[in-house]
C-alpha positions in Angstrom: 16.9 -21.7 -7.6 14.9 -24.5 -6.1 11.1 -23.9 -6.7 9.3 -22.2 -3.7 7.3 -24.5 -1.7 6.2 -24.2 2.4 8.4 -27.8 2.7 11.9 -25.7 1.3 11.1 -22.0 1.9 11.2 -20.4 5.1 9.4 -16.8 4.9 9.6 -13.4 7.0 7.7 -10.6 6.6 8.3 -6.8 8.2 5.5 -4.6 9.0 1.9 -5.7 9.7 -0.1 -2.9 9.4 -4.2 -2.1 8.0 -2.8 -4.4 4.8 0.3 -6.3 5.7 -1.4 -8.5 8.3 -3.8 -10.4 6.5 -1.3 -10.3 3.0 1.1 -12.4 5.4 -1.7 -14.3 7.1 -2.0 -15.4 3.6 1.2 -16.7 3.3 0.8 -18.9 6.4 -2.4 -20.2 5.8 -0.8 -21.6 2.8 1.5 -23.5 4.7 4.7 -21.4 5.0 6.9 -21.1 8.3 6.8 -17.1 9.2 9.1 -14.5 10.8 8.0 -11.8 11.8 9.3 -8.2 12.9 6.9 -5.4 13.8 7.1 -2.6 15.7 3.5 -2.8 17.6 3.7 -6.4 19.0 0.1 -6.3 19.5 -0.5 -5.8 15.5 0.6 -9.0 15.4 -0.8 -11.4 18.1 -3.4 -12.8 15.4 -0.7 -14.4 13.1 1.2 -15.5 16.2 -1.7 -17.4 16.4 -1.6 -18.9 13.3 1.8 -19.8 14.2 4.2 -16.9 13.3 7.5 -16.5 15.0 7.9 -13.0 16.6 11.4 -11.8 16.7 12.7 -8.0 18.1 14.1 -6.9 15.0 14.4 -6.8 11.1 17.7 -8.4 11.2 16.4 -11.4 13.2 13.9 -11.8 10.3 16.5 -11.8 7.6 18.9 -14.4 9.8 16.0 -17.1 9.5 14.2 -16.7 6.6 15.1 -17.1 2.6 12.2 -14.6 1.6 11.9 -11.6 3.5 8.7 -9.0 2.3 8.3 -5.3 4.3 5.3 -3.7 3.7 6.0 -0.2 5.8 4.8 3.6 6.1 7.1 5.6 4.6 10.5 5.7 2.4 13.0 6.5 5.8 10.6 3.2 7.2 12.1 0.9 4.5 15.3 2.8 4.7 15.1 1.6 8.8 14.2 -1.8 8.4 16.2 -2.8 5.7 19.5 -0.4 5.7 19.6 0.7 9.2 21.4 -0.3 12.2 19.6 -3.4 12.3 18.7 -4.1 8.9 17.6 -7.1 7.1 19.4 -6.8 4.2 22.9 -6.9 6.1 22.2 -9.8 8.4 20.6 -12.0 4.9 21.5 -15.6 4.1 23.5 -16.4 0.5 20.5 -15.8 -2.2 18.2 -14.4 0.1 15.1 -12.5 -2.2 13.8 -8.8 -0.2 10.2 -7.9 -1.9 10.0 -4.3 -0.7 6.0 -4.0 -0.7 6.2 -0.4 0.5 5.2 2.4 -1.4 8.1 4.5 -1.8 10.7 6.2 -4.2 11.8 4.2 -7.6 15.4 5.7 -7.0 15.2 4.1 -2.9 14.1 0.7 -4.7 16.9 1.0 -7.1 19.2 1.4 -4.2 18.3 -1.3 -2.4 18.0 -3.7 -5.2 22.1 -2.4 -6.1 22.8 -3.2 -2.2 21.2 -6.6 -2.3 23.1 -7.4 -4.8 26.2 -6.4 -3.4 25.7 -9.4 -0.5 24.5 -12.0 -3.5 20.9 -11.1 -2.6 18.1 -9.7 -4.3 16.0 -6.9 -3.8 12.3 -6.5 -5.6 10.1 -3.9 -5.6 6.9 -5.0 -5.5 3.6 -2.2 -4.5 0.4 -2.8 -4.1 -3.1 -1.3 -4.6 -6.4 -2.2 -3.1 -6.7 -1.3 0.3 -7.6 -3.3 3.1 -10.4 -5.3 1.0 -8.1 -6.2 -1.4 -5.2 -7.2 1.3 -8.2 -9.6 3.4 -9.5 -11.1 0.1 -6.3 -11.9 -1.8 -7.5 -9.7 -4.7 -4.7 -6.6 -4.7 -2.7 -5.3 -8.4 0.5 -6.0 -7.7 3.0 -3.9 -9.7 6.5 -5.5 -9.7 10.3 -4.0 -10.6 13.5 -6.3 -10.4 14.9 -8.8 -12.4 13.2 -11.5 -14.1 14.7 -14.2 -12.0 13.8 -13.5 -8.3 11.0 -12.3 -9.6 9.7 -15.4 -11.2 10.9 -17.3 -7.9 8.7 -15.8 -5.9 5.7 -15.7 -8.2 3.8 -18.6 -6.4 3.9 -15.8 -3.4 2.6 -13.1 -5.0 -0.3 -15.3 -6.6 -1.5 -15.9 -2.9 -2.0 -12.0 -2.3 -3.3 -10.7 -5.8 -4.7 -10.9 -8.7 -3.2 -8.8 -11.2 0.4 -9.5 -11.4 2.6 -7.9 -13.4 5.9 -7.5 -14.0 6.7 -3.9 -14.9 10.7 -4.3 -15.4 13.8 -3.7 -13.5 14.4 -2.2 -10.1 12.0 1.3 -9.4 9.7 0.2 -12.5 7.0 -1.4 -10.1 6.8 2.2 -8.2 7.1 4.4 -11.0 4.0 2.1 -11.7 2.5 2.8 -8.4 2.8 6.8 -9.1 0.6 6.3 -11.9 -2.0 4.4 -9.7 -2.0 6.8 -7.4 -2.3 9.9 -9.7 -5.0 8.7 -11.0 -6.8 7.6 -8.2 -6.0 11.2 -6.5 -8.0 13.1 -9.2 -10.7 10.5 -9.6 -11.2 11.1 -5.3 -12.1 14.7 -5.5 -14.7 13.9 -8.6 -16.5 11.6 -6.3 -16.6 13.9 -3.1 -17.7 16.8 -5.6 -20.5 14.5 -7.0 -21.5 13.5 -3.5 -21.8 16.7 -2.3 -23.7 17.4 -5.3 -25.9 14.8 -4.3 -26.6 15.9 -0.8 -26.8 19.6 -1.6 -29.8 19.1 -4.8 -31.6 17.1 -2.3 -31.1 13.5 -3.8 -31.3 10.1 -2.2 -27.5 9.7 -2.9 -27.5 5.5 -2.5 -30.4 5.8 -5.1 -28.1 7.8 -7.2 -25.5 6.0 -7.1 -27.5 3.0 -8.6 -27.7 5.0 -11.4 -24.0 6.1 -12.1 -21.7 3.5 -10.7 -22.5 1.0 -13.4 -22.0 3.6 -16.0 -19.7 5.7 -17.6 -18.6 7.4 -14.4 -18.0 4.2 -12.4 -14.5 3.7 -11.0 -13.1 1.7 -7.9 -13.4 5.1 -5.6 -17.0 5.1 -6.3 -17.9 2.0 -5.6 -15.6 1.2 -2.8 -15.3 4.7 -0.6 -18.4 6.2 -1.8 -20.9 3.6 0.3 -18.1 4.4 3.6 -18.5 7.8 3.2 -22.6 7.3 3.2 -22.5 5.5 6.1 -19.9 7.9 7.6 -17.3 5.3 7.7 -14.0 7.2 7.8 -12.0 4.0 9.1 -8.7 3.6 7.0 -8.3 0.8 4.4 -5.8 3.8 3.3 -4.3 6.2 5.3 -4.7 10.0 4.1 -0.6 11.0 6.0 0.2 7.7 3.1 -1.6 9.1 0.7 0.1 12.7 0.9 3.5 11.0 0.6 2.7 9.3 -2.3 1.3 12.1 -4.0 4.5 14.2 -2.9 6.8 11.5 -4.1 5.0 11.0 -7.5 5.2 15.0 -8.1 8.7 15.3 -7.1 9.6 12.5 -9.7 6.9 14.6 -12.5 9.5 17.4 -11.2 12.7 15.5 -12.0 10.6 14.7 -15.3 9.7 18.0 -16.1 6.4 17.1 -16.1 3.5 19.2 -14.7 0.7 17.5 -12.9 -1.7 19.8 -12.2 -4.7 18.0 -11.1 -2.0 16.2 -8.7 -1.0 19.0 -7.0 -4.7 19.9 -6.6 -5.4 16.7 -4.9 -2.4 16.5 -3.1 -3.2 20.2 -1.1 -6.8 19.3 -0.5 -5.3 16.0 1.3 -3.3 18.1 3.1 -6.8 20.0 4.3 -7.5 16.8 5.3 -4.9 16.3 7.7 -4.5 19.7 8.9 -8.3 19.0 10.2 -7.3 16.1 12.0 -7.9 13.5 9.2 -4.0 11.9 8.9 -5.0 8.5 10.7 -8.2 8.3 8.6 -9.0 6.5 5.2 -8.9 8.4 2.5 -12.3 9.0 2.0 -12.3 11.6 4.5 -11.6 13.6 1.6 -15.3 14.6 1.4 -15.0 16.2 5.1 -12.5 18.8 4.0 -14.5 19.2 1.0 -17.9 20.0 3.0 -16.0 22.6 5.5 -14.7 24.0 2.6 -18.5 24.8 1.4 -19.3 25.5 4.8 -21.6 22.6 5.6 -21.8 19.4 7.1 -21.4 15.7 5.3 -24.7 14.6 6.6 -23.3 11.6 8.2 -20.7 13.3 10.3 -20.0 12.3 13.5 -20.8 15.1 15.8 -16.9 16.5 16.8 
């Protein structure tokens, strides 16, 4: 394969979402030609600034470009965009690379990766974690299945949206890796509402606490990150609680297939789903601590009024 460069490589990218906007404005602000597919328009007017090509569907993305990355909602999203009607993956050039970005089932990834294959393409799996900071400052984990050789193509790529890189194996091993991220992030969520609450309830200044524990023993990503948001009552998404829930329910259905219980999981999976059912889908997912505070019958002290 000829080594990746803006000069040789033309790029496309499907799905601009709270992340996937500024991981392909990335792309183009290091030089690359970009085709995009999404289907808000709007979501995409800033990198149609930068120079982006618009096009009305997925398979018009996979018709111009040599490396074509989704980054999507949900597993029937990717099954959409890249399988459907008019899917990338059927409309690719000879040696086209797909890096599925998506969080979604290791058993969908393997699929795709098998039907790539089938048109001398290839398919990587390739999810992220770090929210929307970590998507605007080129600083996600990403956690990558497929084989080694597209993968190391399209390295130089992944280096200008991350930091941690790592290979985890072939197809479906960078989202069984994801399913660990996220299962420990889902426990980890409900100890720093609990503490927060805590916090509030004893009386405490809770920034001035949080001086004391974030740098210690207890510290963790969550705490640092959400814990100031949900302070300030910031319940904007950097994650979206409905995205959340479906990773939680795809990581227990493959502990299932496993037979493997994961308590604490299924724990944090139906207090998300408190969450929602209280209007919370469209938030981040630090509206956690909302559900949590109806559920003692009082009110996070920097609620909005509803």
């Amino acid at each position: 394969m000829q080594t990746i460069s803006p000069e040789n490589t033309q790029l496309g990218w499907i799905g601009t979402g709270v992340m996937g906007r500024s991981m392909c404005g990335h792309l183009i602000d290091a030089g690359y030609q970009m085709t995009v597919f999404t289907r808000t328009p709007s979501k995409a007017a800033h990198l149609v600034e930068k120079g982006a090509k618009l096009v009305d569907s997925p398979k018009a993305v996979a018709k111009e470009s040599d490396v074509i990355f989704s980054i999507v909602g949900f597993p029937e999203d990717v099954t959409e965009v890249l399988l459907g009607e008019s899917g990338a993956i059927y409309s690719c050039k000879p040696g086209a690379i797909f890096v599925d970005m998506t969080t979604s089932r290791p058993s969908l990834a393997e699929h795709l990766a098998e039907e790539a294959s089938a048109r001398n393409a290839s398919c990587i799996d390739a999810p992220v974690s770090g929210g929307d900071l970590g998507a605007r400052n080129a600083s996600l984990s990403i956690m990558i299945g497929g084989e080694e050789e597209p993968v190391a193509h399209v390295m130089p790529l992944f280096q200008r949206m991350g930091k941690t890189i790592v290979h985890q194996g072939g197809p479906g091993r960078g989202q069984h890796t994801k399913m660990v991220n996220q299962t420990l992030i889902a426990s980890g969520m409900i100890a720093v509402c609990e503490a927060l609450l805590y916090a509030s309830k004893a009386g405490l200044d809770i920034e001035t606490v949080l001086e004391s524990v974030g740098s210690g023993a207890a510290g963790s990503w969550s705490l640092a990150n959400l814990a100031p948001r949900m302070i300030q009552g910031d319940f904007a998404p950097g994650f979206y609680v409905e995205h959340f829930i479906k990773d939680m329910k795809i990581a227990l259905e493959e502990a299932a297939a496993m037979n493997l219980a994961l308590p604490g999981l299924a724990l944090a999976h139906q207090l998300y789903q408190a969450v929602s059912a209280q209007g919370h889908s469209k938030d981040g997912t630090q509206a956690l601590i909302l559900a949590l505070a109806k559920l003692n019958a009082t009110k996070w002290p920097s609620q909005a009024p509803t």
